[in-house]
N, C-alpha and C positions, 0 to 999 in steps of 0.2 A: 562577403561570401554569398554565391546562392542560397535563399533560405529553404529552398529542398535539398541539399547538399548541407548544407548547417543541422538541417532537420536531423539527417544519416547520420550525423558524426553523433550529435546526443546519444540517439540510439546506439550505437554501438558501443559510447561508452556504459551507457545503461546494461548490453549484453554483456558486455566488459567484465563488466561489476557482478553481474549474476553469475557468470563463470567460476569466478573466483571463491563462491562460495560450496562449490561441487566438491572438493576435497574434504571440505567440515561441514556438513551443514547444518546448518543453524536448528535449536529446539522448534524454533518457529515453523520449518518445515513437516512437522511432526516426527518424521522420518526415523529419528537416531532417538527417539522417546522408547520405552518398555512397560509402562505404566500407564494406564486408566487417570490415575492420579496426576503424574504428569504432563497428559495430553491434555486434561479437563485446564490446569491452568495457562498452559497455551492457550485453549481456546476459548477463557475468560477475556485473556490479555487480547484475542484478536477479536470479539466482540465489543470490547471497548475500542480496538480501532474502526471499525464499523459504523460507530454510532458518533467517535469523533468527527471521521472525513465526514459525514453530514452534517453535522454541525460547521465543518468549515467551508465546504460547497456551498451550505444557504448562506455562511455570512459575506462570503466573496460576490453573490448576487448584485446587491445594491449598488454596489462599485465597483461593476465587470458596464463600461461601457458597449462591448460589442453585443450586439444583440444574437449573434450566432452562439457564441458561448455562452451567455447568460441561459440562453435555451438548453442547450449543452450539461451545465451544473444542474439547473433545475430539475433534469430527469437524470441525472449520477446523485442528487439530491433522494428521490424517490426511491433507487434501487439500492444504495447504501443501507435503507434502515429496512429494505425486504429480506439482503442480508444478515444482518443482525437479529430479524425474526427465524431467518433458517438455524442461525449459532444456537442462539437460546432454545428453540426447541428442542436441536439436538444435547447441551448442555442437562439440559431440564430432564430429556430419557435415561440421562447417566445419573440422576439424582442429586446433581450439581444444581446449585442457586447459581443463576449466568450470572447476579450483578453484584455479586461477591467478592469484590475487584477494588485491589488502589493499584492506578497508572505510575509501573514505572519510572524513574526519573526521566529516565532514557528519555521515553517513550514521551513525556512529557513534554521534552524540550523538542522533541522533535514537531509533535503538530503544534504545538504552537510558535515554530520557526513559520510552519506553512502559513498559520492564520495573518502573522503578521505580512505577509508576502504583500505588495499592493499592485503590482503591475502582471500583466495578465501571461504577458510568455512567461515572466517566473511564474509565477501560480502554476501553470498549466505543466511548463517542465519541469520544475519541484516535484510536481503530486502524480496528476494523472501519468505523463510519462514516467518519470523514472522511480517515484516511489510505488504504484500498483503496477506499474512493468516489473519491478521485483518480485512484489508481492504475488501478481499472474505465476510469473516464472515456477515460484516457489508451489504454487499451488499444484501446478502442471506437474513438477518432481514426483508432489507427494500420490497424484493420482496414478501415477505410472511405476510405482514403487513395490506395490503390490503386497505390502506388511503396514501396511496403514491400516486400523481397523473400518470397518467400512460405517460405523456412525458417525465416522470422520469424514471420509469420502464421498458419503450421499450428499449432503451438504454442499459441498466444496463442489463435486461437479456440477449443481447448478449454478453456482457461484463463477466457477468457471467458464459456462456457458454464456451466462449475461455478457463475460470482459471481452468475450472472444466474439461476440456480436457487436460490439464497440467499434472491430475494428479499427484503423488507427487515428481516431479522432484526435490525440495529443498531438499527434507527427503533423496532421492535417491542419490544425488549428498553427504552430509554430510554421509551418511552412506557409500561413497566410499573411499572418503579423510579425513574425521575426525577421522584416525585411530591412533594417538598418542595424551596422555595427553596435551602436550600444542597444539594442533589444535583444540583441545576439549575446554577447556578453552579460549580458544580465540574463539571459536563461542560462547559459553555460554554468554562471556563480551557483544559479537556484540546484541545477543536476549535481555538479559536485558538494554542494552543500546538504543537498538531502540525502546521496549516498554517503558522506561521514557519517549523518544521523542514523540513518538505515544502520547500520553496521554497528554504531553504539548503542542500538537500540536492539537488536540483536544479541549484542554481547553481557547487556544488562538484562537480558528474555533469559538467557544461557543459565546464568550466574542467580536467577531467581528459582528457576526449573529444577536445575541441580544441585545445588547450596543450598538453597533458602534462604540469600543475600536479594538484599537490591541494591548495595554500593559498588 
């Protein structure tokens, strides 16, 4: 297939997939939260995502031969942990300790599915596309929701602002190097593999938020 045409189909399954969650949506959205209480640990849990993807952007470095990409992480490298300084201060005005936090099982298995990723369109269709094109998604909901508290929001619309200057580097990157069938197939495994994870990692966010489970 075309790898700009290969590109589309990810994406739409990545749109696919975020649709799907319009009917219920996830605590992670903040969205369907009523609690102070329970938004703080949402937004523990997604400060430790923040401070993960950097962690796995710098380790993918070394062993990202394209030099375009490698550029590419190094600055999603920088701006991941200028996130995590917006989480924690906002955390920090609610009288929350941000690092107050054990990762999820979920949430566990899932980056470090990405970490172990070694070829570069998975990497890139794994994370950048389809796991922060949810993560965008959901961000965009919760800004336009208008019952998000707004120590929530300030935050997130910068955050928002950063993905949406991005642009579509993931699309751009897969439609430069996804030009043979098995590079294609192995990004396609990497998207439906990280939205299983997405979604169990979700469900395990749910089940922590309103229970007080993590199994």
């Amino acid at each position: 297939m075309d790898s700009r045409e290969f590109a589309k189909t990810l994406g739409k399954q990545v749109a696919g997939f975020c649709k799907s969650l319009d009917n219920k949506l996830p605590a992670y959205s903040y969205i369907p939260l009523t609690t102070d209480e329970m938004r703080v640990k949402v937004m523990q849990s997604r400060l430790f995502n923040e401070i993960r993807a950097g962690e796995i952007f710098g380790g993918w470095l070394k062993s990202t031969p394209e030099l375009d990409v490698k550029k590419t992480l190094a600055r999603a490298v920088h701006e991941e942990y200028e996130h995590a300084t917006f989480l924690e201060e906002a955390l920090r005005s609610k009288g929350a300790t941000p690092y107050d936090y054990q990762a999820l099982p979920a949430q566990m298995a899932m980056f470090n599915a990405f970490e172990g990723l070694t070829d570069t369109v998975e990497r890139i269709a794994a994370f950048p596309m389809a796991g922060e094109g949810v993560a965008d998604y959901l961000i965009a909901k919760c800004l336009q929701a208008g019952t998000v508290p707004s120590w929530i929001t300030d935050p997130y619309r910068r955050i928002h602002q950063d993905e949406e200057q991005h642009g579509n580097y993931p699309f751009d990157i897969l439609v430069k190097y996804a030009i043979t069938a098995e590079k294609q197939e192995r990004a396609a495994r990497a998207v439906a593999m990280s939205l299983v994870l997405r979604r169990a990692y979700f469900e395990n966010l749910d089940r922590w938020v309103y229970e007080d489970k993590i199994y």
